[in-house]
C-alpha positions in Angstrom: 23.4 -16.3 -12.8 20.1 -16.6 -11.3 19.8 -17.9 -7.3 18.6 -21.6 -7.8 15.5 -21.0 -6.3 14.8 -18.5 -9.4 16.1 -21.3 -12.3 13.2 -23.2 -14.5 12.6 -25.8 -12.5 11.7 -24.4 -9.6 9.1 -22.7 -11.4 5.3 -22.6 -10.1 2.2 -21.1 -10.9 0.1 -18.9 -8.6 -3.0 -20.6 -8.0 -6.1 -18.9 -9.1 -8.7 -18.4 -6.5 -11.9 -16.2 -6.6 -12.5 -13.2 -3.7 -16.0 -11.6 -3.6 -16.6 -8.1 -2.7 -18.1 -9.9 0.5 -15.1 -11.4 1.4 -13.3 -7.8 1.7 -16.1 -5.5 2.6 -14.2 -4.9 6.2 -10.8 -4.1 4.7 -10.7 -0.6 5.0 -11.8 -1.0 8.6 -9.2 -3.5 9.4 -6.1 -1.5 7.4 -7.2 1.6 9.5 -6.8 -0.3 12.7 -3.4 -1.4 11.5 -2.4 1.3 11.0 -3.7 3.5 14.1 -1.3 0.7 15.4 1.9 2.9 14.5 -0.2 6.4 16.1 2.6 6.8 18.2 5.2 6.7 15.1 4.2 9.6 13.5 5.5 13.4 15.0 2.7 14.9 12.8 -1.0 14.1 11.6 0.0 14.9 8.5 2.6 12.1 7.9 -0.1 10.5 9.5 -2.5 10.4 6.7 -0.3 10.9 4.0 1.1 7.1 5.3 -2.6 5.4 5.5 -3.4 7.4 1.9 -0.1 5.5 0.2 -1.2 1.9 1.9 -4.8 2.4 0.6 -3.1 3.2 -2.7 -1.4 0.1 -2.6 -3.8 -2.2 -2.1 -5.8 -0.2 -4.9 -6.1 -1.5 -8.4 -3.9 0.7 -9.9 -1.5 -0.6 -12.3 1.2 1.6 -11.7 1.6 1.7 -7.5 4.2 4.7 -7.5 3.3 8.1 -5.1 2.2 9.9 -8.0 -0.9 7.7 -9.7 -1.9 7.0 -6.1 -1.9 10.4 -4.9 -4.2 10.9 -8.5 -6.9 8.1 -7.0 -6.7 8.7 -3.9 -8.4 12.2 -2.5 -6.9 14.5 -0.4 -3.7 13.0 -1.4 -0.7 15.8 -2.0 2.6 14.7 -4.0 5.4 15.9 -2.0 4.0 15.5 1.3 3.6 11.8 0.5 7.0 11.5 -0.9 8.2 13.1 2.0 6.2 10.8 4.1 7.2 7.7 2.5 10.8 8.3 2.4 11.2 9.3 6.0 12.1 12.9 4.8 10.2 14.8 7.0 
């Protein structure tokens, strides 16, 4: 049984809305400042990048947003080091 909130008449659409390259062209700037935010988290600069290389990923336009297709678009990016990164197992 689905929560209530989930049943057919709750239903909504996402409203469409256009974004121009414009409107973005400081994203990478800004996600890099977010994330030099957590500096202090990481042990090694390694984890480091790997983290900011699977956000990047993330916000790419990949369909499929797994470790692996990122790590294919995104350079310098290593498999294992950024499953190791992303599941804390380092």
């Amino acid at each position: 049984m689905l929560p209530e909130c989930r049943q057919e008449e709750y239903l909504f659409s996402v409203p469409k809305f256009d974004v121009a390259s414009s409107d973005v062209e400081s994203f990478m700037d800004e996600l890099r400042c977010f994330h030099d935010e957590y500096r202090d988290c990481f042990h090694r600069s390694e984890t480091r990048e790997n983290v900011l290389h699977y956000m990047v990923g993330q916000f790419s336009k990949l369909e499929r947003k797994s470790i692996e297709p990122i790590v294919l678009a995104v350079e310098d990016a290593k498999v294992c080091t950024m499953q190791r990164a992303v599941s804390g197992t380092h």
